[in-house]
Backbone as CSV, one residue per row, in Angstrom:
resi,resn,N_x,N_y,N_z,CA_x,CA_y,CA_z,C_x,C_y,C_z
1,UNK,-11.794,4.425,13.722,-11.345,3.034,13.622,-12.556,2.130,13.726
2,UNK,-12.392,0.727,12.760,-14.434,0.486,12.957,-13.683,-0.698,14.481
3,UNK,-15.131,-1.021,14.449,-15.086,-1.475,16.193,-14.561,-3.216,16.116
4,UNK,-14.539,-3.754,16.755,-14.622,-5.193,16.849,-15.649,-5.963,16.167
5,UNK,-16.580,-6.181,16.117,-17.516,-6.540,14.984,-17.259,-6.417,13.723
6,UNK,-16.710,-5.485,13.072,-16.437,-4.785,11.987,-15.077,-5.768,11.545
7,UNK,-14.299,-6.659,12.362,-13.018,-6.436,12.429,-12.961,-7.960,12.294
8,UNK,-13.823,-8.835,12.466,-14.081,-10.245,12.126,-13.629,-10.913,11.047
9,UNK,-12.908,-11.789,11.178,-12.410,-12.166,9.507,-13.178,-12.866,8.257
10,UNK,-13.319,-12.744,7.312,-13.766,-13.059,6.115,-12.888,-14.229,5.592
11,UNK,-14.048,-15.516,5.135,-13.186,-16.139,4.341,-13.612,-16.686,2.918
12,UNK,-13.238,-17.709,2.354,-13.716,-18.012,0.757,-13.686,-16.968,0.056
13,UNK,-13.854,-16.981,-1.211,-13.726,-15.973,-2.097,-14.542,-14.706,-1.895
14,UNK,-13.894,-13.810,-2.591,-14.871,-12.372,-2.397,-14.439,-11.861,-1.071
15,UNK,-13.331,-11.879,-0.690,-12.744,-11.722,0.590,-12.765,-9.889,0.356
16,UNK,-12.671,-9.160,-0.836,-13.060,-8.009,-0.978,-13.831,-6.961,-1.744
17,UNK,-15.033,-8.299,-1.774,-15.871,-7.548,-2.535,-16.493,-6.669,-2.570
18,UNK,-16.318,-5.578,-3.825,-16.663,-4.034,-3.587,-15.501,-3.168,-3.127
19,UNK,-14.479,-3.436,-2.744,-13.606,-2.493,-2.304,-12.590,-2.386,-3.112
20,UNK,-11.915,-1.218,-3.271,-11.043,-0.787,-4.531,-10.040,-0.617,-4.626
21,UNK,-8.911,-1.364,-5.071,-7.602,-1.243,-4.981,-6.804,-0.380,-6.152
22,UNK,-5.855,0.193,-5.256,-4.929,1.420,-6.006,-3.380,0.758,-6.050
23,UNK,-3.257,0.123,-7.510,-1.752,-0.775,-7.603,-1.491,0.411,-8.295
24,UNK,-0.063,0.802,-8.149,0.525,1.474,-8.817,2.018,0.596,-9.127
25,UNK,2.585,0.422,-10.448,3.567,-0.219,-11.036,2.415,-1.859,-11.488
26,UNK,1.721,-1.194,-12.947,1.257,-2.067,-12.663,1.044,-3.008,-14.087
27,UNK,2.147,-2.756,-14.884,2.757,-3.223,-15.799,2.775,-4.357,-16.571
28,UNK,3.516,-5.366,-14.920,4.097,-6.380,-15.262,4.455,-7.052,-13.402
29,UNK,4.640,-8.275,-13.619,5.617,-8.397,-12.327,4.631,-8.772,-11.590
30,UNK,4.840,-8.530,-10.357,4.547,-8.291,-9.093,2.620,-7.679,-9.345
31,UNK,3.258,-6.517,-10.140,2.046,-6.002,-9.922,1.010,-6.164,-10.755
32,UNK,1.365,-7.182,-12.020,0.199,-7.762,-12.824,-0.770,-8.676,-11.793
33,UNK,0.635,-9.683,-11.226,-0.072,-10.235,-11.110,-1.269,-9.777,-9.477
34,UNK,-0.900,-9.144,-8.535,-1.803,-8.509,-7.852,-2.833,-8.182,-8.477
35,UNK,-3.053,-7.757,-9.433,-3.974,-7.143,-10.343,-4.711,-8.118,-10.496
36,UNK,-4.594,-9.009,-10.361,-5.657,-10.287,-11.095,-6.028,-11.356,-9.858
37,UNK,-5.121,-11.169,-9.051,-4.981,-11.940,-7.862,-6.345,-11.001,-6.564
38,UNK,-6.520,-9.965,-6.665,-7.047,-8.475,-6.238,-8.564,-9.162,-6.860
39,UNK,-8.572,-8.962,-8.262,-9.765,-8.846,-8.954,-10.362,-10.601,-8.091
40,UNK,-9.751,-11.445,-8.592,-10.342,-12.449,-7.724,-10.953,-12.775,-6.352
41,UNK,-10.589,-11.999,-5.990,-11.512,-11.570,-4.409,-12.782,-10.709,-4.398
42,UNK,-12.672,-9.958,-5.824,-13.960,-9.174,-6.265,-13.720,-7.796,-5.976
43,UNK,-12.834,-7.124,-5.935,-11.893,-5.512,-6.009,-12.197,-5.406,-7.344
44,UNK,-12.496,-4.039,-7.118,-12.745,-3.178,-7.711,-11.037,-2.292,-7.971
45,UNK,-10.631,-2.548,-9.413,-8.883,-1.952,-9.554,-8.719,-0.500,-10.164
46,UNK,-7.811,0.319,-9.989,-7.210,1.381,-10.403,-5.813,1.173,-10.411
47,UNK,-5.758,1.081,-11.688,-4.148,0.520,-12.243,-3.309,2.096,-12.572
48,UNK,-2.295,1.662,-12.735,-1.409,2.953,-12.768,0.006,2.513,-13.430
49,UNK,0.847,3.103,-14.411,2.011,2.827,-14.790,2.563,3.743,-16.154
50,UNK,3.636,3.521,-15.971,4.030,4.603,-17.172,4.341,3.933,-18.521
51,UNK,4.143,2.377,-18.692,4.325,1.389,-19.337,2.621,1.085,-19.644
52,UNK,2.480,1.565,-21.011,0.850,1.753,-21.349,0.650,0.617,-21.583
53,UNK,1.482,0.286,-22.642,1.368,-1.275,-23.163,1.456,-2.326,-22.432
54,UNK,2.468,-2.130,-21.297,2.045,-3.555,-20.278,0.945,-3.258,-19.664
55,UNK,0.199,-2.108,-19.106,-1.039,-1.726,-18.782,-1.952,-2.717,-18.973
56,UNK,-2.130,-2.148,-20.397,-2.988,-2.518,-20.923,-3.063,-3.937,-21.101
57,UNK,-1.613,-4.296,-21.384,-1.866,-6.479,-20.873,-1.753,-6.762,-19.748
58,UNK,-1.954,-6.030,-18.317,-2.487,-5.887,-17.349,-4.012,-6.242,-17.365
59,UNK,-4.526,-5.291,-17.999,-6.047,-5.039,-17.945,-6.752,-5.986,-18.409
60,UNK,-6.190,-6.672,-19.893,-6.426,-7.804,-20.383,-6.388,-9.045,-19.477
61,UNK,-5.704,-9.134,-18.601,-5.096,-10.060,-17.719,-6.141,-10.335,-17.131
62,UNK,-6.590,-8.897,-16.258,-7.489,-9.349,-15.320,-8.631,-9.589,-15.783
63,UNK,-9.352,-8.797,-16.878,-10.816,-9.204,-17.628,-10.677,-10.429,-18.034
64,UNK,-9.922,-11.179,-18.630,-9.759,-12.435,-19.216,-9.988,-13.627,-17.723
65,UNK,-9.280,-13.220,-16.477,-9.494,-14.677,-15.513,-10.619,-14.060,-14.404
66,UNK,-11.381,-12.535,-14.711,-12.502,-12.521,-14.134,-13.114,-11.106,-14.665
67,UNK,-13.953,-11.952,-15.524,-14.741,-10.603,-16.798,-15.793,-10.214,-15.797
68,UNK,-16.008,-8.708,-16.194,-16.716,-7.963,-15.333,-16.085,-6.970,-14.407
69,UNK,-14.927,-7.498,-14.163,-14.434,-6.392,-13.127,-14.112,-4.777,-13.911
70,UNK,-14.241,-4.459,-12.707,-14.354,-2.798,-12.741,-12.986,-2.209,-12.254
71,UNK,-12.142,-1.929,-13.971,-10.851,-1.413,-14.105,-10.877,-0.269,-14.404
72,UNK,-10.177,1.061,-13.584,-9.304,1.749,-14.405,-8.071,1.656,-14.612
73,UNK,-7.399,2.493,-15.527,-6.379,2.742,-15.770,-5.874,3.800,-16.367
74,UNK,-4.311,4.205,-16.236,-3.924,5.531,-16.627,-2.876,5.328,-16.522
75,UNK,-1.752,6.116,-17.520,-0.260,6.122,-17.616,-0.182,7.304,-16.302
76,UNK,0.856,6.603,-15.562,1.491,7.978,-14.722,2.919,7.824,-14.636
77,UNK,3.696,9.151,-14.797,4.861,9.072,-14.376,5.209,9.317,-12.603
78,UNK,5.361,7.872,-11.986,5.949,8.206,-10.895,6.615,9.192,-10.429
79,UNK,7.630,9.667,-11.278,8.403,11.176,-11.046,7.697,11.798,-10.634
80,UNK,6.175,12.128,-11.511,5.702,13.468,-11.474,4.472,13.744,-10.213
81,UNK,5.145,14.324,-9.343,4.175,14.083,-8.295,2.514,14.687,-8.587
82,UNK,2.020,15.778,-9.704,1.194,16.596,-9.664,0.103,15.013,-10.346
83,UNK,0.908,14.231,-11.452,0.400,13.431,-12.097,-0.038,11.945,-10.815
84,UNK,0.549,12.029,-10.158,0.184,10.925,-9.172,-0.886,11.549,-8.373
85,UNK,-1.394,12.820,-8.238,-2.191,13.466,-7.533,-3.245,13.588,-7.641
86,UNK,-3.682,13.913,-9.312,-4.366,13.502,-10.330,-5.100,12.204,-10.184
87,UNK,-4.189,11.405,-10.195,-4.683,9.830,-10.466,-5.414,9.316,-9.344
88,UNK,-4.818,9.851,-8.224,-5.480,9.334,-6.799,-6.393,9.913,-6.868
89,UNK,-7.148,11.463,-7.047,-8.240,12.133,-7.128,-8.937,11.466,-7.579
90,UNK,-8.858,10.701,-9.546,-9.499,10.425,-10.122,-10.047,8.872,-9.643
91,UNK,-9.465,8.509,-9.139,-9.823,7.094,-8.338,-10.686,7.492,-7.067
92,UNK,-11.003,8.461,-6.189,-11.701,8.602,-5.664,-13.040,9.349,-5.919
93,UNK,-13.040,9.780,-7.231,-13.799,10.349,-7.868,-14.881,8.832,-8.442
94,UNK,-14.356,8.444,-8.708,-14.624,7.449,-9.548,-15.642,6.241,-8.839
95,UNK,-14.508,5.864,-7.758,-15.131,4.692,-6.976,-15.640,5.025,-5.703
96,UNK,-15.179,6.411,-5.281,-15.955,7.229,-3.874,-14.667,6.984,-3.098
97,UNK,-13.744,5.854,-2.851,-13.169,5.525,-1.684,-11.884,4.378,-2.393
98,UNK,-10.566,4.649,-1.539,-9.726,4.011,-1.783,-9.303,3.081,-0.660
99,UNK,-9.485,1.377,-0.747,-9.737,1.010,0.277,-8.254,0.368,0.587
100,UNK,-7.494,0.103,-0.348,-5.918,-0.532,-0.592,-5.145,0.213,-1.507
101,UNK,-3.959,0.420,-1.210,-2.656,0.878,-1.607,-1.798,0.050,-1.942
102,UNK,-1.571,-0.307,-3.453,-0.449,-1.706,-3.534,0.686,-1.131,-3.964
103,UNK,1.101,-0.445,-3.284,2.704,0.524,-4.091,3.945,-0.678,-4.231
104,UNK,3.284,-0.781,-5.850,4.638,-1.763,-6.213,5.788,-1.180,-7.371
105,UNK,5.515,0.311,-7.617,6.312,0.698,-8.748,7.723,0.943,-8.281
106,UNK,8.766,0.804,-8.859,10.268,0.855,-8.634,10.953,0.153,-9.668
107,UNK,12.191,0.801,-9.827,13.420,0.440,-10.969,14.723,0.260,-10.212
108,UNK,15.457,-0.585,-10.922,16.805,-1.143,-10.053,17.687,-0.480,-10.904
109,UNK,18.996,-0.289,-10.250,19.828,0.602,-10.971,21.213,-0.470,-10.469
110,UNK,22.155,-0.491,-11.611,23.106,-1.238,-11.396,24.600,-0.543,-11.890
111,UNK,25.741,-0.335,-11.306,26.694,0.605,-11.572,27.467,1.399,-10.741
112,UNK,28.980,1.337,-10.675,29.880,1.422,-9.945,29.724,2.716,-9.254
113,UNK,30.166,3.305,-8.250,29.610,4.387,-7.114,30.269,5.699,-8.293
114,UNK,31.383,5.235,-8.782,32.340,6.134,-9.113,31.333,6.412,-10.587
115,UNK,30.748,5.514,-10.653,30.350,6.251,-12.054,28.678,6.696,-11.574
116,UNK,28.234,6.398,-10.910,26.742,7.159,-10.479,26.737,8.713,-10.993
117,UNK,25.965,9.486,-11.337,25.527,10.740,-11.699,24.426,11.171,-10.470
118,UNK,24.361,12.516,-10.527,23.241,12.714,-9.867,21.440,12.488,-10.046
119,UNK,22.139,12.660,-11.413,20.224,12.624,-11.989,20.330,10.755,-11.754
120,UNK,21.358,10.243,-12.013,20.848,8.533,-11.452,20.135,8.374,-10.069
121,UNK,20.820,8.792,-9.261,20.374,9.075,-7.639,19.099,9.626,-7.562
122,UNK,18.657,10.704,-8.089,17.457,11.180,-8.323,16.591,10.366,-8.835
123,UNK,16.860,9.892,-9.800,15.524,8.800,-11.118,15.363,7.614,-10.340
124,UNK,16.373,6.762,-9.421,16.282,5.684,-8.352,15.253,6.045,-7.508
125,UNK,15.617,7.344,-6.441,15.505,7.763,-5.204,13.948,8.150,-5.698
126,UNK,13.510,8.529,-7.057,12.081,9.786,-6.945,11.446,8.448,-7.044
127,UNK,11.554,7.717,-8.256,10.760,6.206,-8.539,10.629,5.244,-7.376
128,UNK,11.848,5.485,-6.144,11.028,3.940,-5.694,10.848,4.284,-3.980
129,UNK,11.578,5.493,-3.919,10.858,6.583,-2.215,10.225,7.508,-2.588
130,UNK,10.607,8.896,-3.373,9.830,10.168,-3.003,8.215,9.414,-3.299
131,UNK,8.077,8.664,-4.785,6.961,8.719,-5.296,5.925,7.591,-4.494
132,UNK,6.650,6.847,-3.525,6.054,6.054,-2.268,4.919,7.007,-1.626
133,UNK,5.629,7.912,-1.080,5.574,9.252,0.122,4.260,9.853,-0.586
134,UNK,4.567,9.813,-1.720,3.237,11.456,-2.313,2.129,10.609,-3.019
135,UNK,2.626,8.990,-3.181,1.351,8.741,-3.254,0.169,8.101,-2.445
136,UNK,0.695,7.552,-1.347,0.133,7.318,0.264,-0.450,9.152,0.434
137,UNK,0.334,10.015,0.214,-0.614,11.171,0.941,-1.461,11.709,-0.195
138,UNK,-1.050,11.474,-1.598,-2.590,11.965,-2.299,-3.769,10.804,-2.225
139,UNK,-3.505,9.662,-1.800,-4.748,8.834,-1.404,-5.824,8.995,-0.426
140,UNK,-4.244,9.722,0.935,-5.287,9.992,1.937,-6.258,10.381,2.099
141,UNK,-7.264,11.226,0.874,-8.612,11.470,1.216,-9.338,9.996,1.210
142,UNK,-9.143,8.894,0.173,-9.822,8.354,-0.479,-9.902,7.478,0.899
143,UNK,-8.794,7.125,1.343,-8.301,5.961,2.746,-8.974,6.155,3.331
144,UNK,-8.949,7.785,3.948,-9.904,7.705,4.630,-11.317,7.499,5.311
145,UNK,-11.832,7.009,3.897,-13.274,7.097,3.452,-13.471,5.166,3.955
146,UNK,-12.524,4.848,3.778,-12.656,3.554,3.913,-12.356,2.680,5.494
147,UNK,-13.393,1.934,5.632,-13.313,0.980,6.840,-11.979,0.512,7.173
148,UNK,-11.997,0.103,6.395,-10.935,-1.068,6.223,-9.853,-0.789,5.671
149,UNK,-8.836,0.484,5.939,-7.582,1.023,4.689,-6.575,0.030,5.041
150,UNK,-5.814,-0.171,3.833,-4.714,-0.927,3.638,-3.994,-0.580,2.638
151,UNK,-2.465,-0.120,3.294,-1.319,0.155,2.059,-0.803,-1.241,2.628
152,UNK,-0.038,-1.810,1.828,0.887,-2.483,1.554,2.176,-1.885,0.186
153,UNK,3.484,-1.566,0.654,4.297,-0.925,0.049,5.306,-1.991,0.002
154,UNK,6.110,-1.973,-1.196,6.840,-2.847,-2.138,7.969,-2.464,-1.455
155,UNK,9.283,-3.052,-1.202,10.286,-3.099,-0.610,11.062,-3.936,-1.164
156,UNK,11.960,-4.845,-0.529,13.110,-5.504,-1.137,14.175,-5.803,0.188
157,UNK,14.748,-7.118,-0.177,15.199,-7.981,0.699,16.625,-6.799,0.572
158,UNK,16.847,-6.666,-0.454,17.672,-5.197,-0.752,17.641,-3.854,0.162
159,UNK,17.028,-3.779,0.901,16.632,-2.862,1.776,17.164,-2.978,2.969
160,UNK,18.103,-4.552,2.929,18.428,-5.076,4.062,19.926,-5.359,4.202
161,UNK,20.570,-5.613,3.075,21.635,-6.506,2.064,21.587,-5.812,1.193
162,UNK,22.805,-6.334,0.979,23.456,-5.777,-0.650,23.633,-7.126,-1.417
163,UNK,22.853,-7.606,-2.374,22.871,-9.141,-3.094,23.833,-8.980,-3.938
164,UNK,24.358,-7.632,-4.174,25.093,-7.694,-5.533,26.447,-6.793,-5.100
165,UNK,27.662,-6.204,-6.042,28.414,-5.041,-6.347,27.406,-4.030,-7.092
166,UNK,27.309,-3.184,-6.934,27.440,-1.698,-7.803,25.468,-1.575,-7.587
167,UNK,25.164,-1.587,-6.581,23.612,-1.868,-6.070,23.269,-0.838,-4.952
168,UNK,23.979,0.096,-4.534,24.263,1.272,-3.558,22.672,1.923,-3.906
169,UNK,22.492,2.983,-4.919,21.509,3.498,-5.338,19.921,2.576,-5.040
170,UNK,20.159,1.730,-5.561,19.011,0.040,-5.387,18.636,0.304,-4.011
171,UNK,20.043,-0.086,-3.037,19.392,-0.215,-1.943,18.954,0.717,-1.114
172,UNK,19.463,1.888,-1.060,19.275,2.920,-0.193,17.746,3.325,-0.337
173,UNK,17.312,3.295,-1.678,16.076,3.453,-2.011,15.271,2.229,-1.323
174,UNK,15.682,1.297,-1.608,14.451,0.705,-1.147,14.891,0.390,1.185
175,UNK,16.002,0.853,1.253,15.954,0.596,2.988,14.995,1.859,3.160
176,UNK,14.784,3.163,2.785,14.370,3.939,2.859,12.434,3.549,3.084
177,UNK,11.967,2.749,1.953,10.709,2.399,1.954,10.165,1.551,3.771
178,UNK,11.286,0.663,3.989,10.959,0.337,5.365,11.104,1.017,6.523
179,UNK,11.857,2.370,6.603,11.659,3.143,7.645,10.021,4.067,7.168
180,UNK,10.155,3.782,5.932,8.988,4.841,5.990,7.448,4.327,6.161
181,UNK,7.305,2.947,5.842,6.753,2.308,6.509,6.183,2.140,7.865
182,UNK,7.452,2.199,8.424,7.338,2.084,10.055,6.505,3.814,10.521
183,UNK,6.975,4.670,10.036,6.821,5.858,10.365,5.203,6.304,9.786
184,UNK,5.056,5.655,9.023,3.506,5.732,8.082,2.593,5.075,9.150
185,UNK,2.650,3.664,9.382,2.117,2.651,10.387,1.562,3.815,11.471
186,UNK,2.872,4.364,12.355,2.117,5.023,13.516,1.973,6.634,13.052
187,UNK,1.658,7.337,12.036,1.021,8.287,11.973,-0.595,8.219,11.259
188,UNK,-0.584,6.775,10.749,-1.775,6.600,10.218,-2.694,5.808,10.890
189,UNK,-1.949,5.257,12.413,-2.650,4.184,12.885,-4.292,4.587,13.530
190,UNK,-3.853,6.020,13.984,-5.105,6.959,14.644,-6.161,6.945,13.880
191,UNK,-6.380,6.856,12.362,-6.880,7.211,10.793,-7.480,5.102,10.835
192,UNK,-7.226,4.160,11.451,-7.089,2.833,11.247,-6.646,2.585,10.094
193,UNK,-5.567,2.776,9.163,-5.285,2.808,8.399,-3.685,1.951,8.656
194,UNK,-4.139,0.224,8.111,-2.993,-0.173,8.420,-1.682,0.258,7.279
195,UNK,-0.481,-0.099,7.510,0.638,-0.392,6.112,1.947,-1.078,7.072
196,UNK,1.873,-1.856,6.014,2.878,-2.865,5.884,3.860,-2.768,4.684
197,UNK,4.890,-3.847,4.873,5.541,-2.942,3.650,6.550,-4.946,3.260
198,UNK,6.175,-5.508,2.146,7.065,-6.672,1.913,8.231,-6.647,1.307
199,UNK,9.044,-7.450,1.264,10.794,-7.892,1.088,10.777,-8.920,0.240
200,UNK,10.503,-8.569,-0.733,10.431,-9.872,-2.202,12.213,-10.291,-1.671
201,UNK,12.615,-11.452,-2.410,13.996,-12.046,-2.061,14.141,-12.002,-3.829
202,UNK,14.899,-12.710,-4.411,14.486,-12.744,-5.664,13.485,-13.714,-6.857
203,UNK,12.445,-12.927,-7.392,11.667,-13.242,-7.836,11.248,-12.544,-9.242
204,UNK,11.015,-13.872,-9.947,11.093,-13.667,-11.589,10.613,-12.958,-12.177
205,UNK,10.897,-11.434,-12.208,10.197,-10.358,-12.907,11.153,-9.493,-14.016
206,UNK,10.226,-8.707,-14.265,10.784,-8.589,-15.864,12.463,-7.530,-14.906
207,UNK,11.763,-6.624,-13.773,13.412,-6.285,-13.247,14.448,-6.795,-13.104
208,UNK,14.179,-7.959,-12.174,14.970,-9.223,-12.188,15.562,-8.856,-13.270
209,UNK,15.014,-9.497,-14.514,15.587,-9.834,-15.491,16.522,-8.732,-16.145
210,UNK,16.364,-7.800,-16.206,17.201,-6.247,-16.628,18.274,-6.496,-15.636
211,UNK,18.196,-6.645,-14.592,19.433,-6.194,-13.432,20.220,-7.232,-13.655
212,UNK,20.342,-8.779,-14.697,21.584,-9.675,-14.745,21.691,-9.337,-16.298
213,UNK,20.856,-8.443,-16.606,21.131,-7.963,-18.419,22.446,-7.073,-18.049
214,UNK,21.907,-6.419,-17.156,22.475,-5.408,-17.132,24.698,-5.543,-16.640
215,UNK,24.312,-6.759,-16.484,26.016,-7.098,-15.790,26.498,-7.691,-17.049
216,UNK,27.990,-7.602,-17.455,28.826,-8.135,-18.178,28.020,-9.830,-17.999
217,UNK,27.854,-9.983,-19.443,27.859,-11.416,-20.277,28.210,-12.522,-19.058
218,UNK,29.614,-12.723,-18.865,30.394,-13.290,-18.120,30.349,-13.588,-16.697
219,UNK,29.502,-12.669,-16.263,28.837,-12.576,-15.031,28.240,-12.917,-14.938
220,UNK,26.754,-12.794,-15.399,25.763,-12.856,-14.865,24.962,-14.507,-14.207
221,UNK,25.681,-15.213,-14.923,25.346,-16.736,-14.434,26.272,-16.804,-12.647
222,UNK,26.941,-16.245,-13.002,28.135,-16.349,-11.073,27.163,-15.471,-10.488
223,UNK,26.241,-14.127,-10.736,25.769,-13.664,-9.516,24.507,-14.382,-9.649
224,UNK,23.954,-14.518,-10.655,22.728,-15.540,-10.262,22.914,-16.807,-9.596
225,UNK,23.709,-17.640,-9.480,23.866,-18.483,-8.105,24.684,-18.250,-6.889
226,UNK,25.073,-16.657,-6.689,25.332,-16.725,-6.270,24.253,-16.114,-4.948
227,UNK,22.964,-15.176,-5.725,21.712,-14.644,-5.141,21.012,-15.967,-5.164
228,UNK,21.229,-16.592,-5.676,20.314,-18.222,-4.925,20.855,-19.235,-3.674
229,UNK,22.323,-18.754,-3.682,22.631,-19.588,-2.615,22.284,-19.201,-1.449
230,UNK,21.903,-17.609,-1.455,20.952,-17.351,-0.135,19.284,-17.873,0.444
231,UNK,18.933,-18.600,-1.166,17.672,-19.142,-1.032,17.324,-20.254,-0.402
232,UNK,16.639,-20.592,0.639,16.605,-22.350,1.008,15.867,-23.104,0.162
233,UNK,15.007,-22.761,-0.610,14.385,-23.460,-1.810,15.155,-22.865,-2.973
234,UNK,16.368,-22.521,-3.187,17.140,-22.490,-4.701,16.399,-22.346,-5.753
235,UNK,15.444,-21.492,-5.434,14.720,-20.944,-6.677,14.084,-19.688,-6.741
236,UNK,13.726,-19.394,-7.814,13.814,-17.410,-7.508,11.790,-18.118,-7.598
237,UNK,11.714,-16.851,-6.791,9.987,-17.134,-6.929,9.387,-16.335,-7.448
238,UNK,7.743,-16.573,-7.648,7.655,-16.169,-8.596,6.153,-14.914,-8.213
239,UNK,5.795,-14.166,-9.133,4.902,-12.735,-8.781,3.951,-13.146,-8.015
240,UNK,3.296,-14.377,-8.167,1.875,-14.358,-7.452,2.307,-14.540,-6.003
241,UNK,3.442,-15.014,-5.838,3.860,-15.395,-4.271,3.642,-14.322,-3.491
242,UNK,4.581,-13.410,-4.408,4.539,-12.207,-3.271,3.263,-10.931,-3.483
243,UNK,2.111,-11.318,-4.692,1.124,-10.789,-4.436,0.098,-11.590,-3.508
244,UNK,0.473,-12.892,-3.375,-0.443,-13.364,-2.650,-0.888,-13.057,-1.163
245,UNK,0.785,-12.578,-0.782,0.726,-11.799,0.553,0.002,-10.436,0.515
246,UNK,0.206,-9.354,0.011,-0.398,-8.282,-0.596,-1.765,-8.580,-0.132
247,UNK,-2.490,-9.336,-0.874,-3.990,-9.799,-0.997,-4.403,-9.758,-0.009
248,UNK,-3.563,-10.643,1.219,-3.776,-11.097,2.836,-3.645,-9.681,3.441
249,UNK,-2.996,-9.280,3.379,-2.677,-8.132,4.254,-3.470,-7.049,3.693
250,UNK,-4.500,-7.063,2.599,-5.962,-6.486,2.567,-6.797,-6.529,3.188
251,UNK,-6.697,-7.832,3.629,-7.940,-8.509,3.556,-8.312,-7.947,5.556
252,UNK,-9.770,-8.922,5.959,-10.101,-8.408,7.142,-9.269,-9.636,8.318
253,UNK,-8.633,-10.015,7.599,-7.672,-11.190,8.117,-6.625,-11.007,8.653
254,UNK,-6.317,-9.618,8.195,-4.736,-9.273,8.902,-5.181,-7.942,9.310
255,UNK,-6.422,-7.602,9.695,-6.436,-6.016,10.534,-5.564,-5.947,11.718
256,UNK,-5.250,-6.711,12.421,-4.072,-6.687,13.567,-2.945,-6.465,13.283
257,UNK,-2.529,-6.986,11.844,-1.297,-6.537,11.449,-0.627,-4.875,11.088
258,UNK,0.049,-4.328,11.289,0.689,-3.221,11.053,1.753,-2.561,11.264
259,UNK,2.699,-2.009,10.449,4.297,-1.404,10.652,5.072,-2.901,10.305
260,UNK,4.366,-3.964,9.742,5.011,-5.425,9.546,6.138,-5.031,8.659
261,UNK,6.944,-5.574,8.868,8.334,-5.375,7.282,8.456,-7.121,7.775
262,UNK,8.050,-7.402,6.280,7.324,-9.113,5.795,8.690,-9.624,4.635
263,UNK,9.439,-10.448,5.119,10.134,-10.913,3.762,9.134,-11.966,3.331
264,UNK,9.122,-12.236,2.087,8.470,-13.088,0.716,9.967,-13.602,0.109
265,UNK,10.496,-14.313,0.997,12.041,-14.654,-0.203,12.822,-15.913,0.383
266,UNK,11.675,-17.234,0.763,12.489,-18.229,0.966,13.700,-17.934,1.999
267,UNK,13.699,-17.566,3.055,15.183,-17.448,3.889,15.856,-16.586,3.515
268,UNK,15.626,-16.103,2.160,17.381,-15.341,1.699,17.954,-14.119,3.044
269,UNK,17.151,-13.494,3.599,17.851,-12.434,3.842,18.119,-13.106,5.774
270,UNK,17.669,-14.190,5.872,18.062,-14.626,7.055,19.122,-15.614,7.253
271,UNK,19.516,-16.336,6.339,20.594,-16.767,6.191,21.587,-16.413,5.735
């Protein structure tokens, strides 16, 4: 664990310069914009997603609002744990050391209990827990290498609440990410290796947007106010918000912080 000196906070830009962040889901959303929000502090990125093409206007993203930075990238299927194993190797291969964990990949699933399948339960459960789990432990060499480790893991006010009908699968997966969180926190705390884990409320991403596609026509305007009337600012927010936290909870600003489960969602899940 580095000492007190080590542990001093940093401020103004370049809050992480030289150190290398591992976003995985990193598409679109949430995790574009981390991606660019990351690079602006002077991180060094290893992008990850099974969506090449948003990738890649990922990558564009970030070279375009700070040219020079030092990107990889690679399609991975979350499912496949051997391929997430891979990727973490190759990121420590690469940059020597993995100093942040932005596990933002996950899919929402919408649909009555009675009609769930198993392989649904599975494709929910592997995408937004198992593939949490195996990719925090194929990092662990890289974490370890680093002063300063920081996961921050993607969650959902959903983890807490049910915002919707037919959201069972949704949530179990993601309540799952905050116990595991908690349980990560104190087996990694010995390692100084903080993780935290945030509670987006709802916020304008391309999921978002699938999960009121995904409801009858007729609907979807009644559950969208009806997931805002939990908001105290009545408005869905938007990616950089809740990467902006991400960023902080990198940084040498929140080393005290750890095992946090952080909502990012305007009140919703407290009112």
């Amino acid at each position: 664990m580095t000492s007190t000196a080590d542990q001093r906070p940093a401020t103004g830009p370049g809050r992480l310069a030289g150190r290398t962040v591992l976003i995985a889901g990193a598409a679109g959303g949430q995790g574009r914009a981390g991606a660019v929000l990351f690079a602006r502090q002077g991180a060094n990125l290893a992008l990850c997603d099974i969506d090449e093409v948003g990738l890649e206007t990922t990558q564009d993203a970030v070279r375009g609002d700070v040219p020079g930075t030092d990107v990889l990238t690679a399609r991975v299927d979350m499912r496949d744990v051997a391929a997430i194993e891979r990727f973490a190797a190759e990121v420590t291969d690469r940059f020597g050391v993995i100093d942040v964990v932005y596990n933002n990949a996950g899919i929402n699933h919408v649909g009555a209990l009675a009609d769930a399948s198993e392989e649904d339960f599975e494709r929910v459960h592997d995408i937004n827990l198992k593939s949490a789990f195996f990719l925090v432990k194929a990092a662990l060499p890289g974490l370890k290498r680093s002063t300063s480790a920081s996961i921050i893991i993607v969650s959902s006010g959903a983890g807490l609440l049910a915002p919707a009908d037919g959201n069972a699968l949704y949530c179990s997966s993601k309540g799952g990410l905050i116990s595991l969180t908690r349980a990560l926190a104190r087996d990694l705390a010995p390692l100084g290796i903080r993780v935290n884990c945030l509670l987006p409320g709802p916020i304008e991403t391309p999921m978002v947007h699938k999960f009121f596609a995904a409801m009858p026509a007729e609907r979807q305007q009644e559950v969208r106010d009806e997931v805002l009337s939990r908001s105290l600012f009545k408005r869905f927010g938007q990616p950089e918000e809740v990467a902006a936290m991400a960023v902080f909870l990198a940084t040498d600003e929140a080393t005290y912080v750890t095992a946090g489960i952080i909502p990012v969602d305007a009140g919703w899940i407290a009112v």
